[in-house]
mmCIF file of the N, C-alpha and C atoms, coordinates in Angstrom:
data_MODEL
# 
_entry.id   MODEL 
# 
loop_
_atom_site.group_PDB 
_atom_site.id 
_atom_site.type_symbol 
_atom_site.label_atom_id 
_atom_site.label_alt_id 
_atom_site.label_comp_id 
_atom_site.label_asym_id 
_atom_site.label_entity_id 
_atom_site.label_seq_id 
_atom_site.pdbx_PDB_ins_code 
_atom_site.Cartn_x 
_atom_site.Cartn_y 
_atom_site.Cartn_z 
_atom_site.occupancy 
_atom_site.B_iso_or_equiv 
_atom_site.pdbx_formal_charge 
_atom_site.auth_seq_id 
_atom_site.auth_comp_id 
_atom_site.auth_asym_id 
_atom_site.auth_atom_id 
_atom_site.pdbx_PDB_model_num 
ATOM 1   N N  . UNK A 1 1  ? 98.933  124.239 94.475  1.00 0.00 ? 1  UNK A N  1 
ATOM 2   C CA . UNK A 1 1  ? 97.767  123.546 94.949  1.00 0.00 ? 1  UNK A CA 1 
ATOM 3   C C  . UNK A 1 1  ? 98.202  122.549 96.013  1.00 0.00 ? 1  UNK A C  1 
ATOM 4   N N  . UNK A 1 2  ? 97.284  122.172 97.251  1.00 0.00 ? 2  UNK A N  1 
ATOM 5   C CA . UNK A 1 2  ? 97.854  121.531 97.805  1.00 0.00 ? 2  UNK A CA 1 
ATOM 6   C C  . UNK A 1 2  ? 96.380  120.705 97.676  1.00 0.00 ? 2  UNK A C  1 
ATOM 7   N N  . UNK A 1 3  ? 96.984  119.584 98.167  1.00 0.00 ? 3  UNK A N  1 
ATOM 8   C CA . UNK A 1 3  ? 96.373  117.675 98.345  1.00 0.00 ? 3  UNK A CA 1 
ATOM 9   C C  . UNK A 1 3  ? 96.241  116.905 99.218  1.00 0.00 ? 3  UNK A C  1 
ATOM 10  N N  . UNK A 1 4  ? 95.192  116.757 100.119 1.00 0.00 ? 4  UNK A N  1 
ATOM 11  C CA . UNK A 1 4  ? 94.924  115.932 101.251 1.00 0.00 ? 4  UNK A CA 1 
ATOM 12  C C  . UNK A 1 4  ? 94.546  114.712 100.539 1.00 0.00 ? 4  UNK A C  1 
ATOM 13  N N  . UNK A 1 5  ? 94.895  113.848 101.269 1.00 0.00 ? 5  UNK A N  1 
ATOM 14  C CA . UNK A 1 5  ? 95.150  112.232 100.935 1.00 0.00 ? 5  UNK A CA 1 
ATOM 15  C C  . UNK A 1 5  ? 94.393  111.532 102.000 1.00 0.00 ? 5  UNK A C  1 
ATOM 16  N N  . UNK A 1 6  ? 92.820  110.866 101.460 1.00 0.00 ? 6  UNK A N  1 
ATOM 17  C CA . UNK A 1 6  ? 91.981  110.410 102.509 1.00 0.00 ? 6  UNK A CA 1 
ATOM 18  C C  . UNK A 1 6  ? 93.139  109.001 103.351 1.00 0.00 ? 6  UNK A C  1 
ATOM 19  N N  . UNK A 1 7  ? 92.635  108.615 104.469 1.00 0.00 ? 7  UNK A N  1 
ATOM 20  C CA . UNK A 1 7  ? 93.368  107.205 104.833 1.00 0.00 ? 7  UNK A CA 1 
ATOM 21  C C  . UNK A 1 7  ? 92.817  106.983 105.917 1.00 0.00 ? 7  UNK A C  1 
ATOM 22  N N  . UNK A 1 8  ? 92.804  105.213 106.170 1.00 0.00 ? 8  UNK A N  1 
ATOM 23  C CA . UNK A 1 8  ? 92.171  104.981 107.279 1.00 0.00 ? 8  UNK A CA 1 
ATOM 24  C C  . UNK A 1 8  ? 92.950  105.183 108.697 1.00 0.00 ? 8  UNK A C  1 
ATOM 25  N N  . UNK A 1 9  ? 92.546  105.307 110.090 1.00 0.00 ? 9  UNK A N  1 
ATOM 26  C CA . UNK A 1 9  ? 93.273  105.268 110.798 1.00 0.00 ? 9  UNK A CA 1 
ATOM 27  C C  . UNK A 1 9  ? 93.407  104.065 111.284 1.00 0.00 ? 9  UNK A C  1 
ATOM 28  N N  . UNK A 1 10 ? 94.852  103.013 111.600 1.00 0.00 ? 10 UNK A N  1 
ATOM 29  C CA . UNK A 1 10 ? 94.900  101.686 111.911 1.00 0.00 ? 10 UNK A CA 1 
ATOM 30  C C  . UNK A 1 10 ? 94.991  102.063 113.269 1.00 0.00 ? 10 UNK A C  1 
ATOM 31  N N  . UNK A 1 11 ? 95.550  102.658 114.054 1.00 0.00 ? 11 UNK A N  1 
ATOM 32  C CA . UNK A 1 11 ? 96.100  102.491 115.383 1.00 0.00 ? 11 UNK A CA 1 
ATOM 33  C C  . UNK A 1 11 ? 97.169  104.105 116.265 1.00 0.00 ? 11 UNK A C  1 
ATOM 34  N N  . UNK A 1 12 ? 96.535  104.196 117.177 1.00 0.00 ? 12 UNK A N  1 
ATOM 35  C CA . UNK A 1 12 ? 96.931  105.602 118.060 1.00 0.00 ? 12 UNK A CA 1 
ATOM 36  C C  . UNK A 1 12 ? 97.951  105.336 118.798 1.00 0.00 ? 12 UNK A C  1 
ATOM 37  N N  . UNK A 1 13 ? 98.877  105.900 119.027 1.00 0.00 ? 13 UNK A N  1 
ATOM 38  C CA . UNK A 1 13 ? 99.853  105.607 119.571 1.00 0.00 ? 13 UNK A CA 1 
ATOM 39  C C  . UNK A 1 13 ? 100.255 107.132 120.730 1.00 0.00 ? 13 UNK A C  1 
ATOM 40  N N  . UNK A 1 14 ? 100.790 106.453 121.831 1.00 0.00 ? 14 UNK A N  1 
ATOM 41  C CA . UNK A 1 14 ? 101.239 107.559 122.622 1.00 0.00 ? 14 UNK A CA 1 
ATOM 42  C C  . UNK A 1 14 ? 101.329 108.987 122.047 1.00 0.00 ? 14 UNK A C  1 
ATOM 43  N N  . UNK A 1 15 ? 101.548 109.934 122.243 1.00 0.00 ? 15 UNK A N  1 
ATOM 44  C CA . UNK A 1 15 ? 102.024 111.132 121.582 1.00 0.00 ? 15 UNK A CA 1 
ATOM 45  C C  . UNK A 1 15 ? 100.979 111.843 120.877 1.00 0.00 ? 15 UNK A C  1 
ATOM 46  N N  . UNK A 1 16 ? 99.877  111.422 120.333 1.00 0.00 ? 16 UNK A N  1 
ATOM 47  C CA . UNK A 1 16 ? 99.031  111.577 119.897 1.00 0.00 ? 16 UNK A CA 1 
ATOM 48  C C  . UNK A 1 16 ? 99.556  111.413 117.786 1.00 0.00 ? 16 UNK A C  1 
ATOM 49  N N  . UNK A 1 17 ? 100.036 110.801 118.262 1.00 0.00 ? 17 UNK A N  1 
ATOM 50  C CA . UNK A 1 17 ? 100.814 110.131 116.795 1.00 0.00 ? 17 UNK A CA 1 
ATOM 51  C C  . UNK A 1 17 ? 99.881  108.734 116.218 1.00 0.00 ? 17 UNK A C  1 
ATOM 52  N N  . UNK A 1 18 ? 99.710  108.787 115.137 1.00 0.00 ? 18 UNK A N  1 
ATOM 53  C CA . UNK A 1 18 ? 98.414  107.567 114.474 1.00 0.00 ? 18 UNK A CA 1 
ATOM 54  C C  . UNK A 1 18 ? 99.047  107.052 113.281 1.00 0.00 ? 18 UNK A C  1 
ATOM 55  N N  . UNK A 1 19 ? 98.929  105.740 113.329 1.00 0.00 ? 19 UNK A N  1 
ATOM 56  C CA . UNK A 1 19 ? 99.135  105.155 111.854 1.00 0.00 ? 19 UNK A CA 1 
ATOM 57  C C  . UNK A 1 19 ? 98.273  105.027 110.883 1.00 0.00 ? 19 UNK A C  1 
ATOM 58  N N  . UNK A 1 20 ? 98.131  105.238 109.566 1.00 0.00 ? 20 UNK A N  1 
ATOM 59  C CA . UNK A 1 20 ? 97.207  105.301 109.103 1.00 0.00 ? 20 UNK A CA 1 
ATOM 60  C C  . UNK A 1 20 ? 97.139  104.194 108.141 1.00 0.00 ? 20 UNK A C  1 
ATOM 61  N N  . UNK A 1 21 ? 96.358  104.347 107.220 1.00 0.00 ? 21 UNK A N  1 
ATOM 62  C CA . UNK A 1 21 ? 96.685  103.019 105.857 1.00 0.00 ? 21 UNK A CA 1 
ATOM 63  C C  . UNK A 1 21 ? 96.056  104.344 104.705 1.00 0.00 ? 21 UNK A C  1 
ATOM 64  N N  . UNK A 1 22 ? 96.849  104.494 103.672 1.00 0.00 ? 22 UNK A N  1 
ATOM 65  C CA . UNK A 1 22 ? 96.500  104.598 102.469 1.00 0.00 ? 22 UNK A CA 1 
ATOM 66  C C  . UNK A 1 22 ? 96.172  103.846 101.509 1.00 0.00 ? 22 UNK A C  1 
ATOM 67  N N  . UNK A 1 23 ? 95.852  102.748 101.612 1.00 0.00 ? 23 UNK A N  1 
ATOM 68  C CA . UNK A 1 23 ? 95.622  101.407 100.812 1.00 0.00 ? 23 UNK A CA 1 
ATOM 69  C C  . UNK A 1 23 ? 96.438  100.573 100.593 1.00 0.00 ? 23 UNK A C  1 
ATOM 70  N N  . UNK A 1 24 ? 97.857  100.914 100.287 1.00 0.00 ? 24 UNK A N  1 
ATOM 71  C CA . UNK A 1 24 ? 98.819  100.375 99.680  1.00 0.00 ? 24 UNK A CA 1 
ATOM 72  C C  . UNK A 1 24 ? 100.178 100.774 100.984 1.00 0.00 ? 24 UNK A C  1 
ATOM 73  N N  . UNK A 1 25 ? 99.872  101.571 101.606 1.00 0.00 ? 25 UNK A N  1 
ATOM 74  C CA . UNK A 1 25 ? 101.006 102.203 102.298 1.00 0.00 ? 25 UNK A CA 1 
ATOM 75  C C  . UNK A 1 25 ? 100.598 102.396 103.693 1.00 0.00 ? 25 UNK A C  1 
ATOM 76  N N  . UNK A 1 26 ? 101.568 102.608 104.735 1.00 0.00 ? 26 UNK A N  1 
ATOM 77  C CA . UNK A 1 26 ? 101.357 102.645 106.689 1.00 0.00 ? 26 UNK A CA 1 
ATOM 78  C C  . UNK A 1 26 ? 101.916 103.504 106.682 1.00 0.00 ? 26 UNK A C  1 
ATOM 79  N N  . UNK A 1 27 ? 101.738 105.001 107.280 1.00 0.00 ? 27 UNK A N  1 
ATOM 80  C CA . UNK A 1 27 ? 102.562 106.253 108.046 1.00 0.00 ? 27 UNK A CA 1 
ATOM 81  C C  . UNK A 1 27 ? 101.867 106.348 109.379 1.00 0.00 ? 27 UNK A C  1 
ATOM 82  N N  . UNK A 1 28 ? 103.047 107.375 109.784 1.00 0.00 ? 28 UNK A N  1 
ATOM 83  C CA . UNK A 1 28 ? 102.611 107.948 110.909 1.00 0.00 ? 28 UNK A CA 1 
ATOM 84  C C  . UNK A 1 28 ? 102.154 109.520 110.703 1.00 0.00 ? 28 UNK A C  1 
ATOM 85  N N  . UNK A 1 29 ? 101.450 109.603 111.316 1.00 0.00 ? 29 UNK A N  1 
ATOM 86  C CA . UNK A 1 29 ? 100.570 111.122 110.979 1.00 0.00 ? 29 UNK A CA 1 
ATOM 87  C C  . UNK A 1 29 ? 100.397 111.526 112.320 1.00 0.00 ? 29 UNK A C  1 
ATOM 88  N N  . UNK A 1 30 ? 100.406 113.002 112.551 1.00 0.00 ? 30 UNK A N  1 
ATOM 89  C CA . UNK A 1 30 ? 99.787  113.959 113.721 1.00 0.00 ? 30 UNK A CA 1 
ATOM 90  C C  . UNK A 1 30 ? 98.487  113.549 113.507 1.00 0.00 ? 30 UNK A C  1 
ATOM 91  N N  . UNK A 1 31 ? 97.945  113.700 114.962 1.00 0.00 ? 31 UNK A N  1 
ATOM 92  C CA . UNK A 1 31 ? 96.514  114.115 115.224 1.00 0.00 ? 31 UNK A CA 1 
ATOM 93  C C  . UNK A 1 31 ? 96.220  114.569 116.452 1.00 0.00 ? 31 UNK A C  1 
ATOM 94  N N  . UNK A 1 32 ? 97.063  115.823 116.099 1.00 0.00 ? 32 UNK A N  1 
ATOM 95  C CA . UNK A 1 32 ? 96.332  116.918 117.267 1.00 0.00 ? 32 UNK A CA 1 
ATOM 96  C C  . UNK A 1 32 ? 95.616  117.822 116.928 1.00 0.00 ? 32 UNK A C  1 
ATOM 97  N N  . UNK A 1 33 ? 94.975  117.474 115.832 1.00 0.00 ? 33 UNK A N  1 
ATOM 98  C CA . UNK A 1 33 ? 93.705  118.710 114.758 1.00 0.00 ? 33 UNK A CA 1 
ATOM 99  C C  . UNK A 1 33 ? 92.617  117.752 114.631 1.00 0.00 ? 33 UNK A C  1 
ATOM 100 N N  . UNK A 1 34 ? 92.546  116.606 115.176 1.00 0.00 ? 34 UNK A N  1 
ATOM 101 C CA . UNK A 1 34 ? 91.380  115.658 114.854 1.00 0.00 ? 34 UNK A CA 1 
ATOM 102 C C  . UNK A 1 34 ? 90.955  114.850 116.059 1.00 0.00 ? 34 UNK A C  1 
ATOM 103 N N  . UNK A 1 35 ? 89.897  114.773 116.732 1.00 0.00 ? 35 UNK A N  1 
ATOM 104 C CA . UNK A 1 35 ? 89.394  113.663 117.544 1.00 0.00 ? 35 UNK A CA 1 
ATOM 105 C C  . UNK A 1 35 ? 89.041  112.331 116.992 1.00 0.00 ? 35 UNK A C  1 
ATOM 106 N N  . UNK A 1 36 ? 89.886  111.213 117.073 1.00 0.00 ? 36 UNK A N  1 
ATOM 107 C CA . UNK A 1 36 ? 89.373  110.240 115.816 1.00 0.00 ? 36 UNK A CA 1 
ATOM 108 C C  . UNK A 1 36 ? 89.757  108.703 116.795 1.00 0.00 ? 36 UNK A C  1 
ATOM 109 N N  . UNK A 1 37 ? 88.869  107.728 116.336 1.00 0.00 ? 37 UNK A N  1 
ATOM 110 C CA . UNK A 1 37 ? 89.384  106.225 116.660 1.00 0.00 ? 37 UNK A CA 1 
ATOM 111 C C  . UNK A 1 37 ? 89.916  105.352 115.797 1.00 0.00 ? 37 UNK A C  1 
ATOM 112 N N  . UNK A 1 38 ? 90.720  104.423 116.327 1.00 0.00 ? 38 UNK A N  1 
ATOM 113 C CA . UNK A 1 38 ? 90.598  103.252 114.986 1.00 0.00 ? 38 UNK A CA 1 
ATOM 114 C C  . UNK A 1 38 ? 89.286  103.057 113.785 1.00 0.00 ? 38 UNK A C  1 
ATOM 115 N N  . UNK A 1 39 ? 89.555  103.123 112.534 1.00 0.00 ? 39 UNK A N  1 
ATOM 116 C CA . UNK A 1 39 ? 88.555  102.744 111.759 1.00 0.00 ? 39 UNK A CA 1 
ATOM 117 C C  . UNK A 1 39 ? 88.410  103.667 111.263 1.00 0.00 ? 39 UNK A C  1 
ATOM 118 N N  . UNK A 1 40 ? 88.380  105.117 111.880 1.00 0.00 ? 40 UNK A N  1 
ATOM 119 C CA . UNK A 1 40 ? 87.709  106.324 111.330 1.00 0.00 ? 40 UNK A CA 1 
ATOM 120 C C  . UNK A 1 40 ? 88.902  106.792 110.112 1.00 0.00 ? 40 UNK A C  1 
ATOM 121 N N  . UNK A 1 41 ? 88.359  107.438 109.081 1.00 0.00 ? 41 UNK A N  1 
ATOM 122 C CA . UNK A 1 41 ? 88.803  108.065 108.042 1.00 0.00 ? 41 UNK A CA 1 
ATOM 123 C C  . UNK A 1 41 ? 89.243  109.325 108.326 1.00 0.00 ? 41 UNK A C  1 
ATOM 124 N N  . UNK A 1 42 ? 90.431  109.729 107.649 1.00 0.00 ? 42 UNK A N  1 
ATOM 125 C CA . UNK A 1 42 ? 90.685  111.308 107.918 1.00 0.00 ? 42 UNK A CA 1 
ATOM 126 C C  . UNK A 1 42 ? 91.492  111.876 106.674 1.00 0.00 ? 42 UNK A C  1 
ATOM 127 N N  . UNK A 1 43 ? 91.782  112.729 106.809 1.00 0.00 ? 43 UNK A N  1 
ATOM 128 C CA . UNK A 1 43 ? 92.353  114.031 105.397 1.00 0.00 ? 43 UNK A CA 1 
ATOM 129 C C  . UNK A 1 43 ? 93.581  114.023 105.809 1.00 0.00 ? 43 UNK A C  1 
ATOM 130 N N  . UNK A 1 44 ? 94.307  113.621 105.002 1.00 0.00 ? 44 UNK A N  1 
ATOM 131 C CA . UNK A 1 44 ? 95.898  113.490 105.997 1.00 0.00 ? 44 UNK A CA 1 
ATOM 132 C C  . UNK A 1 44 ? 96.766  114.563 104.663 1.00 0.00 ? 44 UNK A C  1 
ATOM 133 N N  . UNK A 1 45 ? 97.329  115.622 105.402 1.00 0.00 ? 45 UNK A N  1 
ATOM 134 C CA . UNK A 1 45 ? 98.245  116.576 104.612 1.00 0.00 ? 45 UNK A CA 1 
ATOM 135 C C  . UNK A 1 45 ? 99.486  116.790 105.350 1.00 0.00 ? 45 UNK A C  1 
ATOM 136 N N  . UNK A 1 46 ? 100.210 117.238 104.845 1.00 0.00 ? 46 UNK A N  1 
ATOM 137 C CA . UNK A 1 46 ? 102.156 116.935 105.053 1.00 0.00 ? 46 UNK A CA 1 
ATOM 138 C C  . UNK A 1 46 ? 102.321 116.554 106.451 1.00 0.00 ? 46 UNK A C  1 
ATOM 139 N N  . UNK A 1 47 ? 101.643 115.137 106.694 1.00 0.00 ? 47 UNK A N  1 
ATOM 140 C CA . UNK A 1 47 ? 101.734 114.562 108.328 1.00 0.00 ? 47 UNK A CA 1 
ATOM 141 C C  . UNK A 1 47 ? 100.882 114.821 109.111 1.00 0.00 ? 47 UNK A C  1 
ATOM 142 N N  . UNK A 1 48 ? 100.029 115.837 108.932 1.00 0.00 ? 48 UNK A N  1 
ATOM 143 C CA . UNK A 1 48 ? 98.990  116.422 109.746 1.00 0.00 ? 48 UNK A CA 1 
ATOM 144 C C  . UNK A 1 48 ? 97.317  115.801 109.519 1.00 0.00 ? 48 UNK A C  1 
ATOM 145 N N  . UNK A 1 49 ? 96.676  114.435 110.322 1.00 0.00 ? 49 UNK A N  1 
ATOM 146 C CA . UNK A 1 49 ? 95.250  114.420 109.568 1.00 0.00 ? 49 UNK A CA 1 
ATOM 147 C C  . UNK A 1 49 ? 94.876  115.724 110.292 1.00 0.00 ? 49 UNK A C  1 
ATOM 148 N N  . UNK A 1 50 ? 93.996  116.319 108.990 1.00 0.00 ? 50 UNK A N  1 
ATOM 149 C CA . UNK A 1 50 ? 93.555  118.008 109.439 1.00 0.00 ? 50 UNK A CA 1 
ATOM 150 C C  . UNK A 1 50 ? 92.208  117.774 109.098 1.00 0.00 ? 50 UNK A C  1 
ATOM 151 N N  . UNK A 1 51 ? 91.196  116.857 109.189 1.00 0.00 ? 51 UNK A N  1 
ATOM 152 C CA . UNK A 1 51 ? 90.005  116.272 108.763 1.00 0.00 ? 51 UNK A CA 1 
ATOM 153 C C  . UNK A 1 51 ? 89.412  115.075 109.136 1.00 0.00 ? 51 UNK A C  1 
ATOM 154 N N  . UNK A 1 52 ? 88.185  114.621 109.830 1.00 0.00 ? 52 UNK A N  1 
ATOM 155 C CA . UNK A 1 52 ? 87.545  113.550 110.005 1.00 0.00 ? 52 UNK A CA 1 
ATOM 156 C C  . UNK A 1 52 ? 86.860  113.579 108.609 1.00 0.00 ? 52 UNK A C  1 
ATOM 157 N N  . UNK A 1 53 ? 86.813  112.901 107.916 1.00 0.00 ? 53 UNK A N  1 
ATOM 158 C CA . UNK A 1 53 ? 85.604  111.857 107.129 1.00 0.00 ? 53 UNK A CA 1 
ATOM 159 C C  . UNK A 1 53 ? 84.744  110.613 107.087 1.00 0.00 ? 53 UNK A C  1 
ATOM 160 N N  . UNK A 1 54 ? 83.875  110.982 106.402 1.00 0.00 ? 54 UNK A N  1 
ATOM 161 C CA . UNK A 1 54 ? 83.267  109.327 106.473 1.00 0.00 ? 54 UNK A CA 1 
ATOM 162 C C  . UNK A 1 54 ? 83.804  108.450 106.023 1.00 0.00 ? 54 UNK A C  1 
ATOM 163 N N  . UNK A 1 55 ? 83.852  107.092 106.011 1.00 0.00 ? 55 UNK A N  1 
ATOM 164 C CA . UNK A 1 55 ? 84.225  106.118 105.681 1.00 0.00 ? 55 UNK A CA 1 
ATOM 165 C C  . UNK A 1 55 ? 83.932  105.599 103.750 1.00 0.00 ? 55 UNK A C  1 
ATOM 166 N N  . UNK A 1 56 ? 82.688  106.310 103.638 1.00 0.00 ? 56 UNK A N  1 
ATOM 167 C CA . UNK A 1 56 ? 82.221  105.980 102.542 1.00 0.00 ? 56 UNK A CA 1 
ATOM 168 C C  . UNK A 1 56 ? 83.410  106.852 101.024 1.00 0.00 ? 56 UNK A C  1 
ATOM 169 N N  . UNK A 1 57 ? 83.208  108.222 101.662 1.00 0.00 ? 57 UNK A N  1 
ATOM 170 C CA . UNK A 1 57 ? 83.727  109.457 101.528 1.00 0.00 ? 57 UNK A CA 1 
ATOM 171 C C  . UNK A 1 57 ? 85.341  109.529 101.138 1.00 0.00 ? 57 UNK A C  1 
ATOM 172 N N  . UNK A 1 58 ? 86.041  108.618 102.183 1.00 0.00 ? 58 UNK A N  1 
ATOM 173 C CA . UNK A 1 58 ? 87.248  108.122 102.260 1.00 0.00 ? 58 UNK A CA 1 
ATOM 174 C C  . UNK A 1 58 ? 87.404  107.028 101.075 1.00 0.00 ? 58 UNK A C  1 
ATOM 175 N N  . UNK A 1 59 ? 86.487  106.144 100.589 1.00 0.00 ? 59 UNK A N  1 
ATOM 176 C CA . UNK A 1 59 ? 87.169  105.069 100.057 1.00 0.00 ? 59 UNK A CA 1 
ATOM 177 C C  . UNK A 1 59 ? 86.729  105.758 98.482  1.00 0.00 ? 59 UNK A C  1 
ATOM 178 N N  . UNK A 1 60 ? 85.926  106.309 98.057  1.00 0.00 ? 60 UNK A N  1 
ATOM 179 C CA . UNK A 1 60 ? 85.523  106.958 96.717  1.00 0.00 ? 60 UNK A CA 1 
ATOM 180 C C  . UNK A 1 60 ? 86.766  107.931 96.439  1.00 0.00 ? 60 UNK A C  1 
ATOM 181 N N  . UNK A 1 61 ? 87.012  108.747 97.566  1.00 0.00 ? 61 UNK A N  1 
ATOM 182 C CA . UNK A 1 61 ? 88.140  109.680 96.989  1.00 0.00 ? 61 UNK A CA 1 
ATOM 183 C C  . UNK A 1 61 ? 89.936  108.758 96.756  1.00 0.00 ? 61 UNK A C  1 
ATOM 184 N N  . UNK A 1 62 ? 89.887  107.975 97.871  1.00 0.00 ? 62 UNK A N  1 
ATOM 185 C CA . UNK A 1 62 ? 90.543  106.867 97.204  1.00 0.00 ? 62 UNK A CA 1 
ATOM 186 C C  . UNK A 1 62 ? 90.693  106.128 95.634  1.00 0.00 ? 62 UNK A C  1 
ATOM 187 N N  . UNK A 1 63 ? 89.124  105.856 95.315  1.00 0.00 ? 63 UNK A N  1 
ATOM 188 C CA . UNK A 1 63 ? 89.383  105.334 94.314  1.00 0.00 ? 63 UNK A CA 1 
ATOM 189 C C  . UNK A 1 63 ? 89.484  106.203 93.090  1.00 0.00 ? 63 UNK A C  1 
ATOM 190 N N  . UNK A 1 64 ? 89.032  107.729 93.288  1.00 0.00 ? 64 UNK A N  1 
ATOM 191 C CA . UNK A 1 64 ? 89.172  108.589 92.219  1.00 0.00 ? 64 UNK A CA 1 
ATOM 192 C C  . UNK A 1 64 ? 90.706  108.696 92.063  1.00 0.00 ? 64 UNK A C  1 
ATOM 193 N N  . UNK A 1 65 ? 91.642  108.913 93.072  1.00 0.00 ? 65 UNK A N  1 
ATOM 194 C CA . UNK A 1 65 ? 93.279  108.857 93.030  1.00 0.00 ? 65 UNK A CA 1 
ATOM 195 C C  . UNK A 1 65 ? 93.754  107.735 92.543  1.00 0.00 ? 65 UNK A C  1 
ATOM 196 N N  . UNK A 1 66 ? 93.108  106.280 92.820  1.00 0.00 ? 66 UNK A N  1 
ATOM 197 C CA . UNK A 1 66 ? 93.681  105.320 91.865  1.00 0.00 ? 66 UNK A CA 1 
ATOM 198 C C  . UNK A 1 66 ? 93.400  105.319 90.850  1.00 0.00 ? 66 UNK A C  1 
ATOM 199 N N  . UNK A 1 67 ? 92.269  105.781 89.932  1.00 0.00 ? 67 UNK A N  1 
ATOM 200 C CA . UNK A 1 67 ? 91.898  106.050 88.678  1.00 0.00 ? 67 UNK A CA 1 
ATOM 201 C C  . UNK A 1 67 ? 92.862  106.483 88.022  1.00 0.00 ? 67 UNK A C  1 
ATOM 202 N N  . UNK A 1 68 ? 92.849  108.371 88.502  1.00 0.00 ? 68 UNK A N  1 
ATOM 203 C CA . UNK A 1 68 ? 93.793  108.770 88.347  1.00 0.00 ? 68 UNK A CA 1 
ATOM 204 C C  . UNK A 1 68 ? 95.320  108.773 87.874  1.00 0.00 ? 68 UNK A C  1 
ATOM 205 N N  . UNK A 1 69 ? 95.652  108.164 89.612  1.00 0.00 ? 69 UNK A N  1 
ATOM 206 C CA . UNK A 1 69 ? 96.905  107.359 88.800  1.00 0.00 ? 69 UNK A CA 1 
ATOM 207 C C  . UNK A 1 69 ? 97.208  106.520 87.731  1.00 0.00 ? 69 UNK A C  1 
ATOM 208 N N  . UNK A 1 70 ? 96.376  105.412 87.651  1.00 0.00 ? 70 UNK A N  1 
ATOM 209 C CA . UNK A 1 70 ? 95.866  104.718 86.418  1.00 0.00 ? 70 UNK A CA 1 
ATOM 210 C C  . UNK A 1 70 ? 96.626  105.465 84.835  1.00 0.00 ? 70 UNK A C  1 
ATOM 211 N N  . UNK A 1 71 ? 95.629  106.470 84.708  1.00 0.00 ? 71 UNK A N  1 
ATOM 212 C CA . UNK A 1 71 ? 95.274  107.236 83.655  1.00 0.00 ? 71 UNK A CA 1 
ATOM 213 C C  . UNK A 1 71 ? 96.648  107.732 83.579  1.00 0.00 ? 71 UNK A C  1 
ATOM 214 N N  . UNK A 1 72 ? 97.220  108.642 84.633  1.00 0.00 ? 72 UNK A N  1 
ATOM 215 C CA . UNK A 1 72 ? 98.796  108.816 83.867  1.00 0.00 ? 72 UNK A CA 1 
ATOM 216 C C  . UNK A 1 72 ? 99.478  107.562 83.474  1.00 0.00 ? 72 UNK A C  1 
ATOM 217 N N  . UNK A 1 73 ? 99.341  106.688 84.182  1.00 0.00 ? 73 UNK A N  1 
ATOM 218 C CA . UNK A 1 73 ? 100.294 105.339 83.813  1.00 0.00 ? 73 UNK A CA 1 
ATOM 219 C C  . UNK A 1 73 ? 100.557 105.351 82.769  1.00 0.00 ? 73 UNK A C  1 
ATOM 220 N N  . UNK A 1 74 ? 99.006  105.054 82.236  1.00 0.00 ? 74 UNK A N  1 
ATOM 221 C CA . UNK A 1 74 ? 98.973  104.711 80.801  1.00 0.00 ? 74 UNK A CA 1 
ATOM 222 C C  . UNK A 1 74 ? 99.376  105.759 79.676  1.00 0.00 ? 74 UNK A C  1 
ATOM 223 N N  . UNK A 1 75 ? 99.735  107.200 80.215  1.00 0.00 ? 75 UNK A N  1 
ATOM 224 C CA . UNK A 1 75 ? 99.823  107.657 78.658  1.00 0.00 ? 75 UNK A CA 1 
ATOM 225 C C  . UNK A 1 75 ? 101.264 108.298 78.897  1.00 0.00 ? 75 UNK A C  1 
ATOM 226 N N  . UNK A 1 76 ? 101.905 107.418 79.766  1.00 0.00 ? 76 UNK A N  1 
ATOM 227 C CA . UNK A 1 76 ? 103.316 107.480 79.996  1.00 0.00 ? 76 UNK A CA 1 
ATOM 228 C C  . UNK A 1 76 ? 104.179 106.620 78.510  1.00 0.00 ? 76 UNK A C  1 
# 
């Protein structure tokens, strides 16, 4: 199974290279599969955002992955 990981985009950089924010974390990601600005949300998979999303869209699937994580924590 594979897993796209919503995140915001902070900032575009030459190359068509973007930093993003996962909440907790800053990468650099491709975006030559996405037309996107600062602010906008995207589907980010092994470096590649391969998805625009909404903003709303972005922060719910966020918080279902922190749940998530959560939930294993605890029955570690």
């Amino acid at each position: 199974m594979c897993i796209a990981v919503p995140a915001e985009v902070i900032e575009i950089k030459q190359g068509n290279i973007g930093i993003v924010d996962y909440g907790d974390l800053r990468q650099e990601v491709r975006l030559d599969l996405v037309d996107v600005k600062p602010g906008d949300f995207v589907l980010v998979h092994v470096g590649f955002a391969i998805q625009k999303i909404s903003r709303e869209e972005g922060l719910e699937t966020r918080e279902i992955f922190r749940q998530v994580y959560a939930a294993m924590q605890e029955s570690d």
